[in-house]
C-alpha positions as a printed NumPy array, in Angstrom:
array([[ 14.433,   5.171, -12.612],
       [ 14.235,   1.533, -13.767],
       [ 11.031,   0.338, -14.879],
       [  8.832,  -1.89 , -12.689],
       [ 10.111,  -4.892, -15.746],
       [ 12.919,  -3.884, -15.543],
       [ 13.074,  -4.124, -11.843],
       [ 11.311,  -7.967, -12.093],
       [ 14.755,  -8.91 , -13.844],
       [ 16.101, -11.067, -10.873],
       [ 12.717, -12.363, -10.497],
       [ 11.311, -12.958, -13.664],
       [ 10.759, -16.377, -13.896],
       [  9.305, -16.262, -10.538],
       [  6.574, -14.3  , -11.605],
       [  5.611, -15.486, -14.296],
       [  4.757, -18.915, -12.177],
       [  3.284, -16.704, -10.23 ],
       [  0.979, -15.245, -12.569],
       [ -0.182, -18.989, -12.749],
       [ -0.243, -19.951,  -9.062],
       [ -2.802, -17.237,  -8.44 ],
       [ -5.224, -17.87 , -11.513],
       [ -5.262, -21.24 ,  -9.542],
       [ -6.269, -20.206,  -6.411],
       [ -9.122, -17.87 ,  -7.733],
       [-11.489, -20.674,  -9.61 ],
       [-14.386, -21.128,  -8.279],
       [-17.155, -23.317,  -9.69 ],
       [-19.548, -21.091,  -9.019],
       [-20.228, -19.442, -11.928],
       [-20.915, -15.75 , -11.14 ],
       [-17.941, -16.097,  -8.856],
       [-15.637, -17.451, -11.778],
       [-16.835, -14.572, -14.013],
       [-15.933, -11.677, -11.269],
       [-12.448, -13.759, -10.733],
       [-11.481, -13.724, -14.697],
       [-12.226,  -9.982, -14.514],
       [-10.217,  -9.075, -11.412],
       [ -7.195, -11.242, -13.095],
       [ -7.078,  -9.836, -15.762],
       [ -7.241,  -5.998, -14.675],
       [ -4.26 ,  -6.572, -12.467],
       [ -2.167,  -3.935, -11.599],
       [  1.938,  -3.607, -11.222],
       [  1.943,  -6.199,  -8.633],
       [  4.217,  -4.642,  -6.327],
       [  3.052,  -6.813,  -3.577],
       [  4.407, -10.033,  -4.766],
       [  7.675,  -8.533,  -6.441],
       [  8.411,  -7.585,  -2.192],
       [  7.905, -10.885,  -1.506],
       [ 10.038, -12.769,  -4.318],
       [ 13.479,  -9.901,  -4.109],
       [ 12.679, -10.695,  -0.071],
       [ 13.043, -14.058,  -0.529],
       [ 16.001, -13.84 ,  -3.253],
       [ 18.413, -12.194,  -1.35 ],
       [ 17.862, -14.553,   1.156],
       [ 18.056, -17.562,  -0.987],
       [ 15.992, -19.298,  -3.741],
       [ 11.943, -19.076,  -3.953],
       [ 10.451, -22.148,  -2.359],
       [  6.516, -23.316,  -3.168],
       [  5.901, -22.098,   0.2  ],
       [  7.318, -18.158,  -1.621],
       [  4.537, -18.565,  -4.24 ],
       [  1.864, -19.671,  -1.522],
       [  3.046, -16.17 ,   0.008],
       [  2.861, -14.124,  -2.778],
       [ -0.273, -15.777,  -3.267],
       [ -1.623, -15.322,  -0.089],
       [ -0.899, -11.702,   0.043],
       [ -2.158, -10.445,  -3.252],
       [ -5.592, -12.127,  -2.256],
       [ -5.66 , -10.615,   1.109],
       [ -4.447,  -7.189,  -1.22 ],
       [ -7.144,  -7.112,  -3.417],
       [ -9.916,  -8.609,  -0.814],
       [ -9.27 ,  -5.133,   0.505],
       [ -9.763,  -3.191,  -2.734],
       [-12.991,  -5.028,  -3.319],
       [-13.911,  -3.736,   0.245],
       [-12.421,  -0.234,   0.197],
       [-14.276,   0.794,  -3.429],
       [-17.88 ,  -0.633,  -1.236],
       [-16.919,   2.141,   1.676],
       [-15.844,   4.705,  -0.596],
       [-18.348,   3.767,  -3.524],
       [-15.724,   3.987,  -6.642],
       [-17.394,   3.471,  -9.927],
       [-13.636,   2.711, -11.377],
       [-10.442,   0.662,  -9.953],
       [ -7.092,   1.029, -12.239],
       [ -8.783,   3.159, -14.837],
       [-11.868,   0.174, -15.219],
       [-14.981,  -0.284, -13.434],
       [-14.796,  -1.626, -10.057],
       [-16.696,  -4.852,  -8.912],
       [-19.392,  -3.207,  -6.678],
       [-20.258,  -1.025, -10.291],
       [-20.344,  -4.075, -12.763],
       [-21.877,  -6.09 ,  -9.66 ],
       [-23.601,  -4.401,  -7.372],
       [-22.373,  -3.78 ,  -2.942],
       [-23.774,  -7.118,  -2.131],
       [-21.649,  -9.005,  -4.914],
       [-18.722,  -6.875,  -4.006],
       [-18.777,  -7.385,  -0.315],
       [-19.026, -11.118,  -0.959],
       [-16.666, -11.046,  -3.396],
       [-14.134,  -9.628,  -1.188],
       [-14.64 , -12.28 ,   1.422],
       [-14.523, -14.76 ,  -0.981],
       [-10.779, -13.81 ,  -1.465],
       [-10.303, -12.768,   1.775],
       [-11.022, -16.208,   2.748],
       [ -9.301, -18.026,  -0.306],
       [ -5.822, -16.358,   1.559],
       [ -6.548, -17.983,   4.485],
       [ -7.11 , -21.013,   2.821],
       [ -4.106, -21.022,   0.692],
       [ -1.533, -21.148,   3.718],
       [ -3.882, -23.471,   5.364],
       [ -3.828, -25.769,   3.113],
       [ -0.101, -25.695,   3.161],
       [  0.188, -25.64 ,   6.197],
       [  2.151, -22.327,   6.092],
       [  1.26 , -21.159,   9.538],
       [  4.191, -18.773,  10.271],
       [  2.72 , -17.182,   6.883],
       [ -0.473, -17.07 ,   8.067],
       [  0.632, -15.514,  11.597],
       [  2.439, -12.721,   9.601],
       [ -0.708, -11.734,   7.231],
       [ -2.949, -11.593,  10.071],
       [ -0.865,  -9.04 ,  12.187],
       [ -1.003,  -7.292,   9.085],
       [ -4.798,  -7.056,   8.431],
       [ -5.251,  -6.669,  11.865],
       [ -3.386,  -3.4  ,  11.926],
       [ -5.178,  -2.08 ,   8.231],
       [ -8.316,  -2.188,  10.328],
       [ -6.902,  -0.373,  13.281],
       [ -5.015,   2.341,  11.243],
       [ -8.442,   2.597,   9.343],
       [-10.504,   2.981,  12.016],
       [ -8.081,   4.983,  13.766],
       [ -7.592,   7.922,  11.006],
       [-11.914,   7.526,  11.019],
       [-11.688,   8.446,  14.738],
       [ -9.197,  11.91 ,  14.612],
       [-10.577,  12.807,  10.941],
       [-13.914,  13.911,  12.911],
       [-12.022,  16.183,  14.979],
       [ -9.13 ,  17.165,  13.177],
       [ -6.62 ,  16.58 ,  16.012],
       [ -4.046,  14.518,  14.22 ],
       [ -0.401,  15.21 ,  14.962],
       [  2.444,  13.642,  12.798],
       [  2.973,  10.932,  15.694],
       [ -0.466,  10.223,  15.101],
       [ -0.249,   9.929,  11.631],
       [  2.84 ,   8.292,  11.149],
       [  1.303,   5.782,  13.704],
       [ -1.676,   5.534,  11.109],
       [ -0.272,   5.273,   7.863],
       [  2.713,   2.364,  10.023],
       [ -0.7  ,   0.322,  10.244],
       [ -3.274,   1.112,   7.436],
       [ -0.525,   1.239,   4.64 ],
       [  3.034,  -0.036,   6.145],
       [  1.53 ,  -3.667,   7.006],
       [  1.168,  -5.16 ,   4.55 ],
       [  3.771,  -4.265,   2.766],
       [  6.027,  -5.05 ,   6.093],
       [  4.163,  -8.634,   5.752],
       [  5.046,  -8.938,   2.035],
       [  9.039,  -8.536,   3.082],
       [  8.653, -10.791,   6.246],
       [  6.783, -13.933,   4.387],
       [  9.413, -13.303,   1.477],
       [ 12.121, -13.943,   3.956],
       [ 10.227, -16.927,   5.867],
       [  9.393, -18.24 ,   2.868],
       [ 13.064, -19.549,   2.527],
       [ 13.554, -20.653,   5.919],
       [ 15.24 , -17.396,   7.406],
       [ 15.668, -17.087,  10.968],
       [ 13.83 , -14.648,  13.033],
       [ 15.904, -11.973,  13.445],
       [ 16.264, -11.776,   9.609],
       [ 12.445, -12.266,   9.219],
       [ 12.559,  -9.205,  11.397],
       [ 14.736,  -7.012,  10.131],
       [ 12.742,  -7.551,   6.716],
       [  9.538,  -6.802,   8.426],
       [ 11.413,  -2.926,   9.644],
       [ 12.503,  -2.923,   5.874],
       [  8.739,  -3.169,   4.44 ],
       [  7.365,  -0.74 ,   7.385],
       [  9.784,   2.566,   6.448],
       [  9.394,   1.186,   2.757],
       [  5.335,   1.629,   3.392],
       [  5.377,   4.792,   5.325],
       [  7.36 ,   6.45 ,   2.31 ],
       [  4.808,   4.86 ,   0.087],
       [  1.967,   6.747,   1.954],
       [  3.896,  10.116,   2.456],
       [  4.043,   9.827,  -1.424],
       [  0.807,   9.152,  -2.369],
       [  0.233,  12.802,  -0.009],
       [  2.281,  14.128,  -2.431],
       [  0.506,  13.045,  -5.454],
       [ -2.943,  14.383,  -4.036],
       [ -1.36 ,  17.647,  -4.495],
       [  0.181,  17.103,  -7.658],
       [  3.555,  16.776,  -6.48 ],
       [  5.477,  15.001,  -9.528],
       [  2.096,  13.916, -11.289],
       [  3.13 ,  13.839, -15.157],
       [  0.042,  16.389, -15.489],
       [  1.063,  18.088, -12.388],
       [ -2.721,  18.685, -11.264],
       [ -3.504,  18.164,  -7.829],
       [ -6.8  ,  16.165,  -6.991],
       [ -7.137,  17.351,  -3.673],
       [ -9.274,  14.03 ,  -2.439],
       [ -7.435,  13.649,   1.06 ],
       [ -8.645,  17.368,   1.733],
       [-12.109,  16.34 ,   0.541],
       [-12.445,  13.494,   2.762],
       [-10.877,  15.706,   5.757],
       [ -7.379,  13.802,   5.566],
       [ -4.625,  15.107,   7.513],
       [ -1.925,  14.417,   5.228],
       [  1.972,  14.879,   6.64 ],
       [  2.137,  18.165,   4.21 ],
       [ -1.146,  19.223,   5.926],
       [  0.016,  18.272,   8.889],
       [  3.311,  19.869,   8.786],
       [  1.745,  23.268,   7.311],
       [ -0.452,  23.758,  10.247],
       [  2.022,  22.867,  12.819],
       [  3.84 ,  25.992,  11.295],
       [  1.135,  28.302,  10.822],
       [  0.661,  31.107,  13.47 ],
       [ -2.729,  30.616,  15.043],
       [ -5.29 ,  32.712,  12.425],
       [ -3.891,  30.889,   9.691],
       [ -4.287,  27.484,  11.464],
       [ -7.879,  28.287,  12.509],
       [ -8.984,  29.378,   8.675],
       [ -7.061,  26.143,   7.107],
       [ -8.837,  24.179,   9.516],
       [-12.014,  25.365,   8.711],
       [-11.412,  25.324,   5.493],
       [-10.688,  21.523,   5.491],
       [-14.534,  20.723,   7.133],
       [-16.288,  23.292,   4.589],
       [-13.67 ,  21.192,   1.906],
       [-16.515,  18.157,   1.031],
       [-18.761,  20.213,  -0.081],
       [-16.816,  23.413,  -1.231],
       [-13.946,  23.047,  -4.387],
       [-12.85 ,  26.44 ,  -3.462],
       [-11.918,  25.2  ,   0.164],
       [ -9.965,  22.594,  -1.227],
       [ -7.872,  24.891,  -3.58 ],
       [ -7.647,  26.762,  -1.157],
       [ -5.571,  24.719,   1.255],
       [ -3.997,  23.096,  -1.284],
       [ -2.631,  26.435,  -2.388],
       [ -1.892,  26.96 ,   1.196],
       [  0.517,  23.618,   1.557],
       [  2.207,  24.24 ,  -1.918],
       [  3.749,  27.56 ,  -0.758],
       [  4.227,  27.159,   2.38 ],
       [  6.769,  24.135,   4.027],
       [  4.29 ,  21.382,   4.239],
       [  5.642,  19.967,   0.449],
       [  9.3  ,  19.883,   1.211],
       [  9.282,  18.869,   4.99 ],
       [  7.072,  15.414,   3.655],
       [  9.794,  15.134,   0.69 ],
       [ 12.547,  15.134,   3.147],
       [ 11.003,  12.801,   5.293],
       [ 10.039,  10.057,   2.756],
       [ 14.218,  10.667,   1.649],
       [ 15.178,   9.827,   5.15 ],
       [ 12.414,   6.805,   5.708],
       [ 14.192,   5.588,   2.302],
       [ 17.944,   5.883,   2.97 ],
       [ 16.989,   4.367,   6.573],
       [ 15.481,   1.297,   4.696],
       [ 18.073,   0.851,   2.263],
       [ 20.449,   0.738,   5.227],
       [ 19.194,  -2.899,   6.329],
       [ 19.783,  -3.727,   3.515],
       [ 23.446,  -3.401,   4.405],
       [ 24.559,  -6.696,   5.741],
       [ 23.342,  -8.456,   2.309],
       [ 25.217,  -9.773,  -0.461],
       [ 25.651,  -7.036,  -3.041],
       [ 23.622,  -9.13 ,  -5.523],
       [ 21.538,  -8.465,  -8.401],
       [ 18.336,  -9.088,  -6.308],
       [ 19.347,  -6.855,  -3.412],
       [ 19.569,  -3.942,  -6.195],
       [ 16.566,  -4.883,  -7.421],
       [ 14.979,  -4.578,  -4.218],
       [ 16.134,  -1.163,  -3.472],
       [ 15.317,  -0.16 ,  -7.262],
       [ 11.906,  -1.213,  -5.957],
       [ 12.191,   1.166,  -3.104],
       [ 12.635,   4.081,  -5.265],
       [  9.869,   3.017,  -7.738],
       [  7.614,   2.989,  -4.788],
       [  8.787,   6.971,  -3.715],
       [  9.578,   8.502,  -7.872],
       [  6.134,   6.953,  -9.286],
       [  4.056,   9.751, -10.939],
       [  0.83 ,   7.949, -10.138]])
């Protein structure tokens, strides 16, 4: 599997303006605020989110200003979420370093996060990048719903794999559907291409999700141990999901009970987790993320066969083969 440099090939130039274009947008001359900024830049992570949107836009042309005010606009919106989702689950550490409401405190952090949640807005505002804008704000629109949503059926357990592929197509698919369509807007694509790369992110997210399930149980970690946190916040994962669907009824009725005892009891999680490794749950979510990834490398079909367009699909299978 090519590394995520390797994949940034096609692109490299691009993102290295990038990296530029968003230190920009993140001063502040507010002291405390420039401080927190410096720190969040510099603990970046792969950037996956802006590499969509630049291979969106390159197979669909050249990167305009208005690419980099995309890329841009998503990773703020990205990590305005972060910011917000270490406050709810209070994370002492984000990307193996402390997180902002640890260094900071929850009232710094919430600010902070709609400080950048705002400086998004802001950056396709002030370039008038309104299409952009309409595309991001579908997106966050639906990461509240699908959160919300999976808050709802968690208390009662009753989540079906319609229900949580409609969940995961919102809370994780969204955004990166967003980062595919503003790639492809970016350059002046019409709508049916804008789209079609808006399908491409979705399946690409969903098989995103269905692997990080896999990784909570240690499916192709490089140290192979399971962490079992989606079972300790009473996540129905699509393994999960799948096992109990083919449980008989005792079984179903123990797991289950397992899974509320799991917050508060290690052995519960084991448990289960032991339960989903042998049974069907593991292979049925493999198979599924293989077929959500051959179905979005399939759009990808009536595109040049160009360096960027096998960069993008390298992505694809980054996003599925990563061990963490």
């Amino acid at each position: 599997m090519p590394s995520i440099k390797e994949i940034q090939v096609p692109i490299a130039e691009e993102m290295k303006a990038f990296s530029g274009h968003f230190r920009k947008t993140l001063r502040s001359d507010v002291a405390l605020l420039d401080i927190i900024m410096r720190y969040i830049v510099k603990r970046k992570g792969k950037q996956m989110r802006p590499i969509f949107v630049f291979l969106a836009a390159k197979i669909h042309g050249e990167s305009t200003e208005k690419t980099y005010t995309a890329a841009s606009l998503i990773e703020l919106l990205h990590t305005a979420t972060l910011v917000h989702d270490d406050v709810v689950d209070e994370s002492n550490l984000r990307r193996g370093f402390f997180s902002i409401q640890t260094l900071w405190k929850k009232k710094v952090a919430v600010l902070v996060g709609d400080y950048l949640l705002s400086r998004g807005l802001l950056t396709a505002v002030d370039a008038e990048a309104f299409d952009l804008l309409k595309l991001t704000s579908k997106a966050v629109k639906e990461m509240s719903e699908g959160e919300l949503l999976q808050i709802e059926k968690a208390r009662h357990l009753n989540i079906t794999e319609d229900i949580y592929f409609e969940i995961i197509r919102r809370k994780t698919a969204s955004l990166i559907s967003a980062c595919c369509a503003c790639g492809a807007a970016s350059t002046g694509a019409s709508q049916a291409q804008i789209d079609k790369m808006w399908s491409f992110g979705e399946k690409t997210g969903l098989a995103f999700q269905i692997k990080d399930d896999l990784l909570d149980l240690g499916d192709g970690k490089k140290t192979g141990k399971p962490t079992g946190q989606d079972i300790r916040e009473k996540k129905l994962t699509l393994p999960l999901i799948h096992t109990l669907e083919k449980a008989d009824r005792r079984t179903r009725k123990r797991l289950l009970k397992l899974v509320k005892k799991a917050p508060k009891d290690p052995r519960a999680v084991q448990e289960v987790i032991k339960a989903i490794t042998e049974g069907p749950g593991l292979e049925y979510a493999r198979a599924k993320m293989a077929e959500l990834r051959n179905e979005a490398v399939e759009m990808l079909d009536v595109f040049e066969d160009t360096e960027a367009r096998s960069a993008l699909i390298n992505m694809l299978d980054f996003t599925i083969e990563r061990n963490r």
